[in-house]
C-alpha positions in Angstrom: -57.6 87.8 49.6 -54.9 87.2 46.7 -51.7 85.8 46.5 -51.0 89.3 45.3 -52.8 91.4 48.1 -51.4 89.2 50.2 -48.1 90.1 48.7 -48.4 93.8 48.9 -49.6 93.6 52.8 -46.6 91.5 53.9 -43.8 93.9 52.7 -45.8 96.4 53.7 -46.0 94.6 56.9 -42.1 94.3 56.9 -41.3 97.6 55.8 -42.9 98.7 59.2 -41.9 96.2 61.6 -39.1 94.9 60.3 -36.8 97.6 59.3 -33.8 96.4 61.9 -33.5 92.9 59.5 -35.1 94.4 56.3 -31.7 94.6 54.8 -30.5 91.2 55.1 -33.9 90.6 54.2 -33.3 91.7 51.1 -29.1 91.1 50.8 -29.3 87.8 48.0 -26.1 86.3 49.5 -27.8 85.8 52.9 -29.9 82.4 53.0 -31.5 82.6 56.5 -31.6 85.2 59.3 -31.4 83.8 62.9 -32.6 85.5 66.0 -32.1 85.2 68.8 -33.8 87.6 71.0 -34.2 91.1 70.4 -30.0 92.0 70.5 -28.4 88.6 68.9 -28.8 88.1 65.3 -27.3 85.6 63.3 -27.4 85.2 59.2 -25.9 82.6 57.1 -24.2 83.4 54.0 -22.8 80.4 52.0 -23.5 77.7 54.5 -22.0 79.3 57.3 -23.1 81.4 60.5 -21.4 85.2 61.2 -22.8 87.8 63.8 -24.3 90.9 62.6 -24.7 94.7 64.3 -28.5 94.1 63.4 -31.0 94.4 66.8 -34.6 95.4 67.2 -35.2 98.1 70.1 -36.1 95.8 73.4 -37.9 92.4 72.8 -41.5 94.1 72.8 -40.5 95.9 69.4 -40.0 91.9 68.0 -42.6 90.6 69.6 -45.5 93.1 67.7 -43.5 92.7 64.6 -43.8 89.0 65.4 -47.4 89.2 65.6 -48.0 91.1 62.7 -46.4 88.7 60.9 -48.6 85.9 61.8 -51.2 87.7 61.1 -50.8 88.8 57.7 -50.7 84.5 56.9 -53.5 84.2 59.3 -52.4 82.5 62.5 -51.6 83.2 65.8 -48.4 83.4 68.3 -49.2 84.4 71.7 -49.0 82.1 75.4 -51.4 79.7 74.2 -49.8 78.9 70.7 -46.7 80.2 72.0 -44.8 78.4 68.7 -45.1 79.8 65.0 -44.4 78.1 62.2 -45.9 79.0 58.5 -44.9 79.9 55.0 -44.5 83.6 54.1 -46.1 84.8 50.9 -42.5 85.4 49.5 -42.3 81.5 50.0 -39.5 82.2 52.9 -40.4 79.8 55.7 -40.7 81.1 59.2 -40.2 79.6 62.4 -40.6 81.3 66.6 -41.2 80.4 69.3 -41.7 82.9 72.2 -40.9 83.3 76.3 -41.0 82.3 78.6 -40.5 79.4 76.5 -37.4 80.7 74.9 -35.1 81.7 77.6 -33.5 84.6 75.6 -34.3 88.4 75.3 -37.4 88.2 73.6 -38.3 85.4 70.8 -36.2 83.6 69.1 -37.1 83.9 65.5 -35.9 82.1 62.1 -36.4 83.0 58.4 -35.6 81.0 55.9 -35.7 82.5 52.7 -36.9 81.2 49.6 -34.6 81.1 46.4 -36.0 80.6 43.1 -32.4 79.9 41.2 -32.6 76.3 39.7 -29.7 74.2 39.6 -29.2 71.1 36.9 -26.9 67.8 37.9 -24.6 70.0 35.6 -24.3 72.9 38.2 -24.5 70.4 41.0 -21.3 68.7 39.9 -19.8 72.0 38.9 -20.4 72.7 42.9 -18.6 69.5 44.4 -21.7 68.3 45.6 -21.5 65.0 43.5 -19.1 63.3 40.9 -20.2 62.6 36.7 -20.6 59.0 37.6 -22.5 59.4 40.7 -24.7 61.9 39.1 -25.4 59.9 36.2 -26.1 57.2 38.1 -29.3 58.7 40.0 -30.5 59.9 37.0 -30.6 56.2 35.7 -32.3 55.3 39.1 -35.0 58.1 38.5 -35.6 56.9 35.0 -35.9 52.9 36.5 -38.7 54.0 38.7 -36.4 53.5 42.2 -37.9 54.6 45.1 -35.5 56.5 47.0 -34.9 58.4 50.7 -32.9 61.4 50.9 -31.3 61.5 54.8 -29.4 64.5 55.9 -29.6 67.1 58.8 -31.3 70.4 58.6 -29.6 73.0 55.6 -27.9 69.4 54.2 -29.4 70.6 51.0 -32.3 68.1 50.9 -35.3 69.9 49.1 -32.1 70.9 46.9 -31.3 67.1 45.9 -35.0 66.0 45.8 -35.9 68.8 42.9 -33.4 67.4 41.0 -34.0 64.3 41.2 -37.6 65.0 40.1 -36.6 66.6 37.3 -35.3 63.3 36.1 -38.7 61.8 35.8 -39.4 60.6 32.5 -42.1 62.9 30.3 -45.8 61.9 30.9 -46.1 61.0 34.1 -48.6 62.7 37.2 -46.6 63.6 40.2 -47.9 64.5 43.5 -46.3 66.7 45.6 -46.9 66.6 49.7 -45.6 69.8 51.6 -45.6 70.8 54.8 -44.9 74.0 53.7 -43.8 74.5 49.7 -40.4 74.6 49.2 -40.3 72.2 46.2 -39.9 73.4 42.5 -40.4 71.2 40.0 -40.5 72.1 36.2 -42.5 69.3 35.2 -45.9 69.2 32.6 -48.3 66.9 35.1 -47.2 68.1 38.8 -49.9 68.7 41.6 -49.4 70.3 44.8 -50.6 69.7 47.9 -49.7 71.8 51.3 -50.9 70.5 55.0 -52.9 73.5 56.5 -52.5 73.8 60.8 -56.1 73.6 62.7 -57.4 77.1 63.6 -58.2 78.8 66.7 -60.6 76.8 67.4 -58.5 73.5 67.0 -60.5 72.8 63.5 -60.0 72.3 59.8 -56.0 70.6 60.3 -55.2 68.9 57.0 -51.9 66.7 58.3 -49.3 64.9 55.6 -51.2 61.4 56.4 -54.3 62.7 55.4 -53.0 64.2 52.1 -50.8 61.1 51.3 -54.4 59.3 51.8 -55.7 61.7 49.0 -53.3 60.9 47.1 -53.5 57.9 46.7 -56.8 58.6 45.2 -55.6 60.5 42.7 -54.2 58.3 40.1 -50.2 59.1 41.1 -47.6 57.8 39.1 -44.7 59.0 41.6 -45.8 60.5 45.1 -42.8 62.9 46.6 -43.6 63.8 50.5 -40.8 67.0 51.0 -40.1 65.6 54.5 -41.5 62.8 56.6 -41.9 64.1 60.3 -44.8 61.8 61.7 -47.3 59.1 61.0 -47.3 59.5 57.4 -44.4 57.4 56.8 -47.0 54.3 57.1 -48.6 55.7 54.4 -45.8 56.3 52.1 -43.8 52.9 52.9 -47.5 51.4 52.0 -47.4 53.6 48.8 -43.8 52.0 47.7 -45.4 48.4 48.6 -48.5 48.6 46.4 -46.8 49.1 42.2 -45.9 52.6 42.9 -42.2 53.4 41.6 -39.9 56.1 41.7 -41.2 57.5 45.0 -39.2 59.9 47.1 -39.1 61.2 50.4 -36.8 62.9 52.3 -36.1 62.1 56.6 -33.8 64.2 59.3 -30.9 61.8 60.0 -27.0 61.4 60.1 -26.5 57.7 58.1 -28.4 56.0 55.7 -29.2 53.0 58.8 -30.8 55.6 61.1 -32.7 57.3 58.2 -34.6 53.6 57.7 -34.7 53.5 61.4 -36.2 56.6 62.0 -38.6 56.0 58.9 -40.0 53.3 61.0 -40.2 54.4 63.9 -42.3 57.1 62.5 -44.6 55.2 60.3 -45.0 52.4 63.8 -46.2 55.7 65.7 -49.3 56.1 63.1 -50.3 52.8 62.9 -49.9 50.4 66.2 -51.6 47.5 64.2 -48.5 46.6 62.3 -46.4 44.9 64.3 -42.5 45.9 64.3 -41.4 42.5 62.5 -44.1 43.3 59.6 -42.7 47.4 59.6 -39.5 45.6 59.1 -40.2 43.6 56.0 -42.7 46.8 54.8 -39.4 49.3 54.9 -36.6 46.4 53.8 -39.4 45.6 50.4 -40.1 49.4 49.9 -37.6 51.7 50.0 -34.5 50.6 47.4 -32.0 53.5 47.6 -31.0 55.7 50.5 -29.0 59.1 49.4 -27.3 60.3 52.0 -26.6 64.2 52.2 -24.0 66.7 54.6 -23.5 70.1 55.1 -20.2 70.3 56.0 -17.6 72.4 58.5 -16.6 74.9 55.3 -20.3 75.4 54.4 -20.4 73.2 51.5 -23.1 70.5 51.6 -22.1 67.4 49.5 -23.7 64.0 49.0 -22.2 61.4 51.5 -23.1 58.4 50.5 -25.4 56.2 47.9 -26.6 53.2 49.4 -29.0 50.5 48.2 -30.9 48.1 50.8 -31.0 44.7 50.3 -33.5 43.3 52.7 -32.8 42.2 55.8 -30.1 39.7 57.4 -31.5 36.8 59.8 -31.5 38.9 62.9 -33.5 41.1 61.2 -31.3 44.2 60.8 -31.3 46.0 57.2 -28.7 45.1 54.8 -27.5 48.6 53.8 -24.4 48.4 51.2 -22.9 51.7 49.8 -22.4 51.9 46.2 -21.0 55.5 46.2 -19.1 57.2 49.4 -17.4 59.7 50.4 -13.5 59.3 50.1 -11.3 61.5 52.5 -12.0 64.7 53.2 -8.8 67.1 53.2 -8.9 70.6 54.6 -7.0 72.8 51.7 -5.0 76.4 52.8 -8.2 78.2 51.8 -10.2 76.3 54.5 -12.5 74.3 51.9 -12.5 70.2 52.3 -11.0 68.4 49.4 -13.1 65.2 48.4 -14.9 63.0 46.2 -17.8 60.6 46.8 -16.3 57.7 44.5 -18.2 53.9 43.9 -17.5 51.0 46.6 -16.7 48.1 44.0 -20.4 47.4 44.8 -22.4 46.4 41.8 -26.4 47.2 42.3 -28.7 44.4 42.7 -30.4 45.9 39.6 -27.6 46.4 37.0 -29.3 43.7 35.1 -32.1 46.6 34.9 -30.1 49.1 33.3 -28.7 46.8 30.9 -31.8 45.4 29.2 -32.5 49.3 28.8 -29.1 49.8 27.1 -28.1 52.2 29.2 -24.6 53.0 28.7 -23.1 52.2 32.6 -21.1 49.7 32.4 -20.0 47.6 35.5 -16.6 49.1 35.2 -18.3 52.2 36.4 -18.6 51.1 40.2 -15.0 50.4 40.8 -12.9 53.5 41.6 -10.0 53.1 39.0 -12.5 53.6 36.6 -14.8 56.3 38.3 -14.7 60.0 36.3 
């Protein structure tokens, strides 16, 4: 079937099973729709949760719909895969899981939808998100080939940061693109896409991250981007960093730039039980160079916490993490937004010598704060 048949059959799939959420399905200022069971449903609408008069019938009317669902993208939800998790062919990404696994009144259901409106570092600045200086600093790191990990929790704006990053990359370059599920837009000449694919009924044909970032590295890459390392993959991309390719980027659930490298090796130690934890060490402290470190905030805005470049490791063997841009203090103004500005430590990067044999105009002055923009 095509990606336009199987277009047509999903809305016509929603239009019939969906009707209770079809409007917020459609409403452009609501960013995901949150249910939970067949009575509560939640949406948020500019980073933050509100309650809506939206409910299906009784939780058997959500769970056909639910089925339908998966079956117009060809899997399954029922007691033995009692968990759903797929892209739609909108692009929205849908997550369920069903009782009596989910204690509620019926399943518990989220849809996030896909957005196709492209920001620039202009518009991200314009937002808060980041200052001139910061911005125009990761751009010089994109164009230095930096390898870089984007940490922040879930709706921190990650797959946000990470397409703008990659559309720093200098021209004539091959990227390659791992998904779990494609999120990622990139306007770039020599991009290739790869998506993991879930084993079928019969527990065949799974195609995981680790087997794709294998492919990869097959495949002549210049810069590999995995949209989010969840498992034993990491081994492959720290290995990727390690072996002469730059300007890799990944992005990792986790709430400071020190747990993001922890978690990173954690991970990549569960794929591979050969390497032992003191080599992992060295492996993460030689490949990954900058951590970014993202928020989404209590008034809905999600900002960029922290820029922080790891030095290697200190005797004991813990990583050597220094911020070059963090957040200052955040004030709550009468309209209930937070007032702040990420704004550089005083801390020079270990590569400044970099950007000035490239003549890139950043002067030192640039990381101290009375001279920040």
């Amino acid at each position: 079937m095509s990606d336009k048949s199987k277009m047509q059959v999903y809305q016509q799939t929603v239009r019939q099973n969906l009707s209770p959420v079809l409007h917020l399905l459609e409403d452009p200022t609501v960013t995901e729709i949150l249910i939970n069971g067949y009575d509560q449903i939640f949406v948020e609408r500019g980073g933050k949760l509100e309650k809506t008069t939206a409910q299906f019938p009784n939780a058997d009317e959500l769970l056909v719909a639910l089925n339908s669902i998966a079956q117009t993208v060809e899997r399954r939800i029922n007691l033995d895969e009692p968990r759903l998790d797929a892209r739609l062919p909108d692009k929205s990404r849908i997550h369920a899981v069903i009782p009596p696994m989910a204690r509620t009144n019926g399943p518990v259901v989220s849809i996030r939808k896909f957005t196709q409106s492209k920001i620039s570092f202009k518009d991200y600045v314009q937002l808060g998100a980041i200052t001139p200086d910061a911005a125009a600093f990761l751009q010089i790191c994109m164009f230095l080939g930096k390898n870089i990990l984007i940490s922040g929790g879930t709706g921190s704006g990650k797959t946000t940061l990470l397409g703008l990053l990659c559309s720093c990359i200098p021209r004539g370059q091959r990227i390659i693109v791992i998904e779990d599920a494609s999120e990622l837009s990139i306007d770039y000449e020599h991009c290739v896409f790869f998506e993991t694919r879930n084993a079928d009924a019969q527990g065949k044909g799974e195609v995981n991250m680790r087997d794709l970032l294998k492919s990869s590295l097959r495949l002549r890459p210049d810069r590999i981007i995995v949209g989010e390392v969840r498992g034993s993959e990491g081994m492959e991309l720290i290995q990727a960093m390690n072996t002469g390719h730059k300007g890799c980027l990944g992005t990792i659930h986790a709430n400071t730039p020190e747990d993001a490298l922890v978690r990173l090796e954690s991970l990549a130690l569960g794929g591979d039980g050969k390497v032992s934890e003191k080599a992992l060490h060295y492996s993460v402290a030689s490949a990954i160079e900058l951590v970014i470190q993202i928020s989404r905030l209590s008034d809905g805005t999600r900002r960029i916490m922290a820029i922080s470049e790891l030095r290697g490791l200190d005797n004991e063997l813990n990583y050597i993490v220094k911020p070059i841009y963090k957040m200052g203090h955040l004030v709550r103004t009468r309209n209930g937004k937070l007032s702040g500005r990420i704004e550089p430590t005083g801390e020079i990067p270990s590569f400044m010598s970099e950007i000035e044999d490239n003549q890139i105009e950043f002067p030192r002055s640039k990381f101290f704060a009375s001279q920040a923009s």
